[in-house]
C-alpha positions as CSV (number, residue, x, y, z in Angstrom):
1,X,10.7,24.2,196.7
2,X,9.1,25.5,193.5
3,X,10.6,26.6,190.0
4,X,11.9,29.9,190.7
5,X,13.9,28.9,193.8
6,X,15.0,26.0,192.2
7,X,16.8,27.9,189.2
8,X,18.3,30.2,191.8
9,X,20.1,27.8,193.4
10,X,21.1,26.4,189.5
11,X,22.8,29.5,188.9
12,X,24.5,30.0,192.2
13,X,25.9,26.8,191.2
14,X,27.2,27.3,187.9
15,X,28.9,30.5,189.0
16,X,30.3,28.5,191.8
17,X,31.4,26.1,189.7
18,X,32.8,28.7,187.4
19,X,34.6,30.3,189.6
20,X,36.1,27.3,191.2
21,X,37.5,26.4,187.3
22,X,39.0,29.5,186.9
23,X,41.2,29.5,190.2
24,X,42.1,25.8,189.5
25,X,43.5,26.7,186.0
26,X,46.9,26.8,185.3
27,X,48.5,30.1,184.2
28,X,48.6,29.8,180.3
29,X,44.6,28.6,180.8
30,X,44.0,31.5,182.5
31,X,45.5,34.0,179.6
32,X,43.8,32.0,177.5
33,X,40.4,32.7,179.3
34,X,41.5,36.2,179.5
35,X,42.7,36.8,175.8
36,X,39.1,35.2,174.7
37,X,37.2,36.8,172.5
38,X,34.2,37.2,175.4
39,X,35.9,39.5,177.3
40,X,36.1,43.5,176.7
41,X,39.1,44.6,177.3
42,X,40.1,48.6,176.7
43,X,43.4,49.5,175.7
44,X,45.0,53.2,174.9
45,X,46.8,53.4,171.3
46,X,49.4,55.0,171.8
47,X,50.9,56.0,167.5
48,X,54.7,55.0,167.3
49,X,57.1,56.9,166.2
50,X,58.7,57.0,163.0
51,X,62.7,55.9,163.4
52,X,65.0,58.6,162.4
53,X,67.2,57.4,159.8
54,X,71.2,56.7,160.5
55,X,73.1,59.6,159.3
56,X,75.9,57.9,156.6
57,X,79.2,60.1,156.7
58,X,79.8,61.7,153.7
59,X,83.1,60.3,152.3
60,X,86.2,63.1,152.6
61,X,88.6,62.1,149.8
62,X,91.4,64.4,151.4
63,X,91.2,62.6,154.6
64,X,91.4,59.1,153.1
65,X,94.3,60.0,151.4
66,X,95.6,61.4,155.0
67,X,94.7,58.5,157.1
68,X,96.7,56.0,154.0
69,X,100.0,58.6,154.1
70,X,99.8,58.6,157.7
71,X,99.6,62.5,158.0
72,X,97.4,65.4,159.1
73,X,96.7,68.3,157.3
74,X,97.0,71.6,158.7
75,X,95.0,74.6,157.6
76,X,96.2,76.0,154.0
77,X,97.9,72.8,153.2
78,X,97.0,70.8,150.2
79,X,98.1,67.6,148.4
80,X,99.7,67.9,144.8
81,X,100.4,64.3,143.8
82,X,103.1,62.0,143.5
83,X,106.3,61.5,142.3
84,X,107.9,58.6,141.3
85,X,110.0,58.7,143.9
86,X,110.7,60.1,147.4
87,X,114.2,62.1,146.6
88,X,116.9,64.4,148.4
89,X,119.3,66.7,147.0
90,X,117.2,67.6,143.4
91,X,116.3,71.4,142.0
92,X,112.8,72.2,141.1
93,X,112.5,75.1,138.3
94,X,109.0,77.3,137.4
95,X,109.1,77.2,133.6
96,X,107.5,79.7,131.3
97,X,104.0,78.3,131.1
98,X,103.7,77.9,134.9
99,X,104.7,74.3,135.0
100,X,107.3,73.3,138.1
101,X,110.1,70.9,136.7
102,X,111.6,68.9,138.8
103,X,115.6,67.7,137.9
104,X,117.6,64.7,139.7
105,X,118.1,64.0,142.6
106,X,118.7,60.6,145.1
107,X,116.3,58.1,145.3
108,X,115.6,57.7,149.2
109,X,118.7,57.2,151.5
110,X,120.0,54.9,148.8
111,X,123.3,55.7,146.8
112,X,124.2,52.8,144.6
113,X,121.9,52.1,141.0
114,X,119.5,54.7,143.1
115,X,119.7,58.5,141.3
116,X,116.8,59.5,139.2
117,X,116.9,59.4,135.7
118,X,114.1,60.9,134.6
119,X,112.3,64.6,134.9
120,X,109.0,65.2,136.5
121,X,106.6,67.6,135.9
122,X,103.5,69.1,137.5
123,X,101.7,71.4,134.9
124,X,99.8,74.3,136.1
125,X,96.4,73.5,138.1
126,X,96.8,69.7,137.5
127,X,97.9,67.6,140.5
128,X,99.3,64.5,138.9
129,X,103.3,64.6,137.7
130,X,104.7,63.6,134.2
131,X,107.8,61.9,133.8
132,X,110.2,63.9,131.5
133,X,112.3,62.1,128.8
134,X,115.8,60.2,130.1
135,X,118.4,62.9,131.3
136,X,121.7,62.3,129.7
137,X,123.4,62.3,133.4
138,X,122.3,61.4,136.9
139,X,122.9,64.5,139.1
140,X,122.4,65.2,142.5
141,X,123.9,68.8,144.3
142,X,123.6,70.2,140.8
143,X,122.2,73.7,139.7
144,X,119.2,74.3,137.2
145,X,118.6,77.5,135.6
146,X,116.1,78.8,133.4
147,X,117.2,80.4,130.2
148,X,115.9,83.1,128.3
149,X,114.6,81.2,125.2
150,X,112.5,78.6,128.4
151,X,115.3,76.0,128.4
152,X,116.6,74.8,131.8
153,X,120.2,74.5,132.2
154,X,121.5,71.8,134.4
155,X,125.4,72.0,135.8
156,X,127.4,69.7,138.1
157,X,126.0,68.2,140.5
158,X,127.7,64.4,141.7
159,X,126.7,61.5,139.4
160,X,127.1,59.3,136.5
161,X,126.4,58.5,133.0
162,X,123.0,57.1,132.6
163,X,123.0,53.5,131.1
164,X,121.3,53.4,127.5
165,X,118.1,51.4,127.3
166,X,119.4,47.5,127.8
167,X,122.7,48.3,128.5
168,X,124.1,46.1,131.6
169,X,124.8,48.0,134.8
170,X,128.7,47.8,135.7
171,X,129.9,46.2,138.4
172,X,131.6,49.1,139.4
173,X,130.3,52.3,138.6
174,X,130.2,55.0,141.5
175,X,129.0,57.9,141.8
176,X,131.6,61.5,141.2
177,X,132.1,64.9,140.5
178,X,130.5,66.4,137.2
179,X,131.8,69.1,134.8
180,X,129.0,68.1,132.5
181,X,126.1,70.5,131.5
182,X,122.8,69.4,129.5
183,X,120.1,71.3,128.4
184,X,116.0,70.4,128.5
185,X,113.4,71.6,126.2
186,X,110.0,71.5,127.4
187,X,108.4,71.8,124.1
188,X,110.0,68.9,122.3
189,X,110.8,67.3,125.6
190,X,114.4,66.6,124.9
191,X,117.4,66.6,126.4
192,X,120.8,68.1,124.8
193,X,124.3,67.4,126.1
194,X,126.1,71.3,126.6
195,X,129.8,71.8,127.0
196,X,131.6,70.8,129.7
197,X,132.8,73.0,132.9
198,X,136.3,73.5,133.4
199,X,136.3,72.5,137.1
200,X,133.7,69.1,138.2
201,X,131.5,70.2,140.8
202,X,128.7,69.9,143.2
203,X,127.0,72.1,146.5
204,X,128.0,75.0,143.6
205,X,125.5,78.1,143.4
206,X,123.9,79.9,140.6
207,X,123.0,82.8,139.8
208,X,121.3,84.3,136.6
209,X,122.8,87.8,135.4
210,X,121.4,90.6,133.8
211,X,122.6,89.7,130.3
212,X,121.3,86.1,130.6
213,X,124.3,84.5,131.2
214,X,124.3,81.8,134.2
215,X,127.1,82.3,136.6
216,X,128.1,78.8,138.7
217,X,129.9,80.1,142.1
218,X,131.9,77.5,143.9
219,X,131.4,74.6,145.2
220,X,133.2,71.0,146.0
221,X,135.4,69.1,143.4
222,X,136.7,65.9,145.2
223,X,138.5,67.1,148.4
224,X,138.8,70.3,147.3
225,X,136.5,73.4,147.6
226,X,136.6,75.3,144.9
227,X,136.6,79.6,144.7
228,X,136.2,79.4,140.7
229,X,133.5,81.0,138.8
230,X,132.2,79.9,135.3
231,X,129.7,82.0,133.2
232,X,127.5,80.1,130.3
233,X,126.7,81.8,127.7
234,X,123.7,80.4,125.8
235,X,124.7,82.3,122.8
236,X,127.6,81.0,122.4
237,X,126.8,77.7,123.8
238,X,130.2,77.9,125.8
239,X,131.6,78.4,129.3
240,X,134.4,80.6,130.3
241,X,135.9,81.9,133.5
242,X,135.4,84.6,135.6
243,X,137.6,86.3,138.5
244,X,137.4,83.7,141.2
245,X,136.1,84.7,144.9
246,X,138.9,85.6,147.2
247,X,137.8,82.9,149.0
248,X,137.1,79.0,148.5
249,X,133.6,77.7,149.3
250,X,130.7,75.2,149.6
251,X,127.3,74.9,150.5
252,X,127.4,78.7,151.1
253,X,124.8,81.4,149.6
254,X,124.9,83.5,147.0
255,X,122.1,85.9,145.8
256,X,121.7,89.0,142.9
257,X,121.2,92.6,144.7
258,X,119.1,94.8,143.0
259,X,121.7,96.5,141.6
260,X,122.8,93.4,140.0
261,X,126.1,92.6,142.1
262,X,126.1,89.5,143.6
263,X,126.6,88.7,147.6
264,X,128.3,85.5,148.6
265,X,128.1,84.3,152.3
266,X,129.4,82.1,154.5
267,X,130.0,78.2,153.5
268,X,133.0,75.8,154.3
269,X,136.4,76.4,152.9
270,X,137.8,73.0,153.3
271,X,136.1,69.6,152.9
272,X,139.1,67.8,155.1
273,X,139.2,70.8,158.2
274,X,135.6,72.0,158.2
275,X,136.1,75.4,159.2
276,X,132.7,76.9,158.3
277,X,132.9,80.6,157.6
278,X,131.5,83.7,158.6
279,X,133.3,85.9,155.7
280,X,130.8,87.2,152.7
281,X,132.1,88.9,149.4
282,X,130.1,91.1,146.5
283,X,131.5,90.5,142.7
284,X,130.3,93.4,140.3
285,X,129.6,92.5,136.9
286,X,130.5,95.4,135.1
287,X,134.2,95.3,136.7
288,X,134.7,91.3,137.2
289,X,136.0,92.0,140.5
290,X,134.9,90.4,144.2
291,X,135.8,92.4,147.1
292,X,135.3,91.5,150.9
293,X,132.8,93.2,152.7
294,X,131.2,93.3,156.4
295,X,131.6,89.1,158.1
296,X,128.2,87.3,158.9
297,X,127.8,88.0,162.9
298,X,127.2,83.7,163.2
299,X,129.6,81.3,160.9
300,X,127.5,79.2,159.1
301,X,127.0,76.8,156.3
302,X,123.5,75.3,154.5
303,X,122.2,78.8,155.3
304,X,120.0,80.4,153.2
305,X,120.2,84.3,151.5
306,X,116.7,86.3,150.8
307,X,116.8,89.5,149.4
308,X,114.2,91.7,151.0
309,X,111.9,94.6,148.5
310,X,114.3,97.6,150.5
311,X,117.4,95.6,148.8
312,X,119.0,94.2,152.3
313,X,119.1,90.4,152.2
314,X,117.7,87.9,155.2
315,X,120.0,85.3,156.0
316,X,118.6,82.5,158.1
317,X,119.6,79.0,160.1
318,X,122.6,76.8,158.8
319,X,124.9,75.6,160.4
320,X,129.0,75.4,162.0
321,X,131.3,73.2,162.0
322,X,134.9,73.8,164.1
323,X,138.0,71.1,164.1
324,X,135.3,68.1,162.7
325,X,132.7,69.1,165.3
326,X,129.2,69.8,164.4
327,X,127.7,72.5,166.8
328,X,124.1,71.8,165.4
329,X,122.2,74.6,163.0
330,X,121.5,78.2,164.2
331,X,119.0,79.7,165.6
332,X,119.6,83.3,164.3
333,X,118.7,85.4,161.8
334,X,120.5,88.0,160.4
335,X,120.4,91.0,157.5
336,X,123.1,92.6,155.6
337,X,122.7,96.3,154.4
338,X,124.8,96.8,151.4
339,X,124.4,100.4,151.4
340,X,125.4,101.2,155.5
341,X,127.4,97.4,154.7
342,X,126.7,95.6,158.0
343,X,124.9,92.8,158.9
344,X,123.0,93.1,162.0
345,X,121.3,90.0,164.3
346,X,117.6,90.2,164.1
347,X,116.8,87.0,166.3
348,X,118.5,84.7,168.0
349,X,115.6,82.2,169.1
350,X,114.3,81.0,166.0
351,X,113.6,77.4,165.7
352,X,117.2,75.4,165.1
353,X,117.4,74.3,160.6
354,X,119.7,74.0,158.3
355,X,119.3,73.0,154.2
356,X,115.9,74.4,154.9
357,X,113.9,76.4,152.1
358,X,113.3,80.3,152.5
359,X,110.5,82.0,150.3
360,X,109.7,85.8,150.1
361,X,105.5,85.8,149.1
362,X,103.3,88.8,148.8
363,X,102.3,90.5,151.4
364,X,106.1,91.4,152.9
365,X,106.8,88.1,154.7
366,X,109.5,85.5,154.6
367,X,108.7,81.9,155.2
368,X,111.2,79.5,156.3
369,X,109.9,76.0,155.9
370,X,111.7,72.4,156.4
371,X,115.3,71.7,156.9
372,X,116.9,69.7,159.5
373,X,117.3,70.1,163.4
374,X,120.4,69.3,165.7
375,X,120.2,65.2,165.2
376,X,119.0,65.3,161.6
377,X,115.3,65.4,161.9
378,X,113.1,67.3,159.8
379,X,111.9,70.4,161.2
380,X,108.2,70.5,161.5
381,X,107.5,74.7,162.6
382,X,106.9,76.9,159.6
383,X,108.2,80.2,160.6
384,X,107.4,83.5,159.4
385,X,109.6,86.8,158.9
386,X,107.1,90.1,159.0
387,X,109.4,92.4,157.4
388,X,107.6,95.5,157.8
389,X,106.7,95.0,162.1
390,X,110.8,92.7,162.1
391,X,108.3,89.8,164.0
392,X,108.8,86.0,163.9
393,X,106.2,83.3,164.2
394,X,105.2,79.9,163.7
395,X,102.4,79.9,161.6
396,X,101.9,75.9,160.9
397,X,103.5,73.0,160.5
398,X,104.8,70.4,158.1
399,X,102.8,66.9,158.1
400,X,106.3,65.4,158.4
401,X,109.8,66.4,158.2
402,X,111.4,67.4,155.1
403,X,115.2,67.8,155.0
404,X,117.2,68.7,151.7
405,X,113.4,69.7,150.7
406,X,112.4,72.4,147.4
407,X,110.3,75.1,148.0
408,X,108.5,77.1,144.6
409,X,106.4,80.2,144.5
410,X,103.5,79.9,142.0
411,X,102.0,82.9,140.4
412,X,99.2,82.8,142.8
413,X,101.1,83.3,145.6
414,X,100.8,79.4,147.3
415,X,104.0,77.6,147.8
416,X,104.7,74.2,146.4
417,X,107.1,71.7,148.1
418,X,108.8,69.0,146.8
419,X,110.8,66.0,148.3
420,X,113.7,66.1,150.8
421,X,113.1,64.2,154.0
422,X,114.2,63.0,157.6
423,X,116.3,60.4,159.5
424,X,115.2,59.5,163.3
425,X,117.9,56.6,164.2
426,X,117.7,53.7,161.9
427,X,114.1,54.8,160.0
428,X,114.7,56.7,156.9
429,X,111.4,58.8,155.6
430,X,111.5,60.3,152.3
431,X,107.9,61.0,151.3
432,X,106.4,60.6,147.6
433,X,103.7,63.4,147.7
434,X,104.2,66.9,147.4
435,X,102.4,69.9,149.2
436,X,100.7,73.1,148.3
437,X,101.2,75.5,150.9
438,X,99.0,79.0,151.3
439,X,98.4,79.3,155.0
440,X,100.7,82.3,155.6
């Protein structure tokens, strides 16, 4: 065999033996083998691509605040603060510089060491309330009326003295009728005990006459409903009476006509019967004289009286009690014409509230917002009166129920509310915040 043959056969060998190494190797040999640098191996880049980033929400300050109240937000509703205090049965007053003053009140559902005794006040465009000085008197179903000069008068109302600073609370010291009247100044911030009422009071109304005197109308002294009528004069710093209605009444209505007489409607005549009433009477200034004129078509009481641009007046919801029964608040609206003097039913399938709010706002519209419903719920519809087409709708809704609520048109049209509440069963809600409302 010579040379060449015999390095033939050497090769076949080694590849043999090759070969036969390979198959005998165990897997992670084999990659190994494989992965060696020896071997050319072609592989297709394929470029990544770059991650898209994780959006981060922006933060919404309005709905945090929604999500800790535990409310939502309708369309044309706004937050407007705190007050101290979630309270029922208070006034709200639009001073001269734009600034809404808020005036007593209850603190929650409570009624003992639980009245309000101080002011609050949300200046124009801010959102966060200022406590006022100490009133003289806690007052709740009182009346506040702005004077001439930019005091607010304050009358009535059920109460009691409030304690100086560090002066122990009584055992005993309820809550009762007022005949006391104080007087707030915004620009020094003080409060000024006035003269007393003849009669103690609450659930009165009043009502502002042309001359700038403030006319109380009514009300509940005790057990007794009162038909009195007491005039302040800020002039004179004293109170005097007027002819009383012909007839005795609380938590009725009572609004100025544009010829300055004033309409009185409905209400209860006794605190012990409950006979709610349907009658209404018109007293005229210039002769000091009330005289009957055309019944409400629906007895009711915690109604509220909105005189329309033509000079007829809206009445709306309330309620009727016969012989100690509650029949639950209306669902009609009505309107008195003084000049044919008759009051015609406009609807009769409104949404059921009484103690609600009623505002007329630009445009021609009424809107009825808050109150309570048959079982003592706040009412959540907003409703709205189109004066011009006499059409009702729901145009929103309340973020929760507000019964015994205030209601205050600002110059630019948007509606403020402040406080009131709702009962379901043994749960009590009385919110702190306050509202802006434009959505009509």
């Amino acid at each position: 065999m010579n040379f060449i043959n015999i390095l033939r056969l050497t090769l076949i060998f080694q590849c043999v033996c090759l070969f036969g190494f390979i198959a005998g190797c165990s897997v992670e040999t084999r990659n190994y083998i494989e992965a060696s640098d020896s071997l050319v191996m072609d592989f297709t880049i394929v470029p990544a691509k770059t991650p898209l980033p994780t959006p981060t929400a922006t933060p919404d300050p309005v709905k945090d605040v929604e999500e800790e109240l535990g409310i939502n937000l309708e369309p044309g509703w706004e937050l407007m603060g705190e007050l101290e205090f979630g309270r029922w049965g208070h006034t709200a007053t639009l001073l001269q510089n734009d600034s809404i003053l808020i005036i007593g009140g209850r603190k929650r559902l409570s009624f003992r060491r639980a009245s309000v005794v101080n002011g609050e006040i949300l200046p124009l465009g801010s959102t966060e309330w200022a406590k006022t000085s100490r009133f003289n008197w806690e007052r709740t179903f009182h009346t506040a009326s702005l004077l001439a000069d930019g005091r607010v008068l304050v009358a009535g109302g059920t109460g009691r003295e409030v304690l100086k600073d560090g002066e122990e609370e009584p055992l005993f010291r309820g809550n009762k009728d007022l005949n006391s009247s104080e007087m707030y100044d915004p620009k020094t911030d003080e409060w000024e005990n006035g003269p007393d009422m003849a009669y103690k009071k609450q659930l009165a109304q009043a009502v502002t006459l042309e001359d700038g005197r403030v006319m109380i109308i009514g009300g509940r002294s005790g057990v007794s409903t009162l038909n009195s009528i007491e005039v302040y004069d800020p002039e004179a710093n004293s109170w005097s009476e007027l002819e009383p209605m012909i007839q005795a009444r609380m938590s009725h209505s009572a609004v100025k006509l544009i010829d300055s007489r004033i309409l009185v409607t409905g209400g209860m005549s006794s605190v012990t019967m409950g006979d709610t009433l349907s009658t209404t009477e018109i007293y005229d200034p210039s002769e000091n004289s009330w005289n009957t004129v055309a019944e409400l078509k629906r007895a009711r009481l915690g109604h509220r009286s909105t005189l329309l641009p033509d000079g007829r007046v809206l009445v709306t919801g309330g309620t009727t009690v016969e012989e100690g029964e509650l029949l639950g608040p209306e669902t009609t609206a009505e309107i008195y014409d003084p000049i044919l003097n008759e009051c015609s039913l406009i609807s009769t399938n409104l949404v059921p509230r009484k103690d609600h709010s009623a505002v007329l706002v630009p445009g021609g519209k009424v809107i009825l917002i808050g109150g309570g419903d048959p079982i003592g719920a706040g009412v959540l519809p907003v409703e709205s009166y189109d004066i011009a087409n006499n059409q009702w709708s729901v145009i929103s809704y309340l973020p929760e129920g507000r019964n015994l609520l205030t209601t205050t048109l600002l110059r630019d049209g948007s509606i403020m509310v402040v406080g009131g509440g709702t009962v379901k069963g043994y749960i009590a809600e009385f919110p702190d915040h306050t509202l802006r409302y434009e959505g009509y």
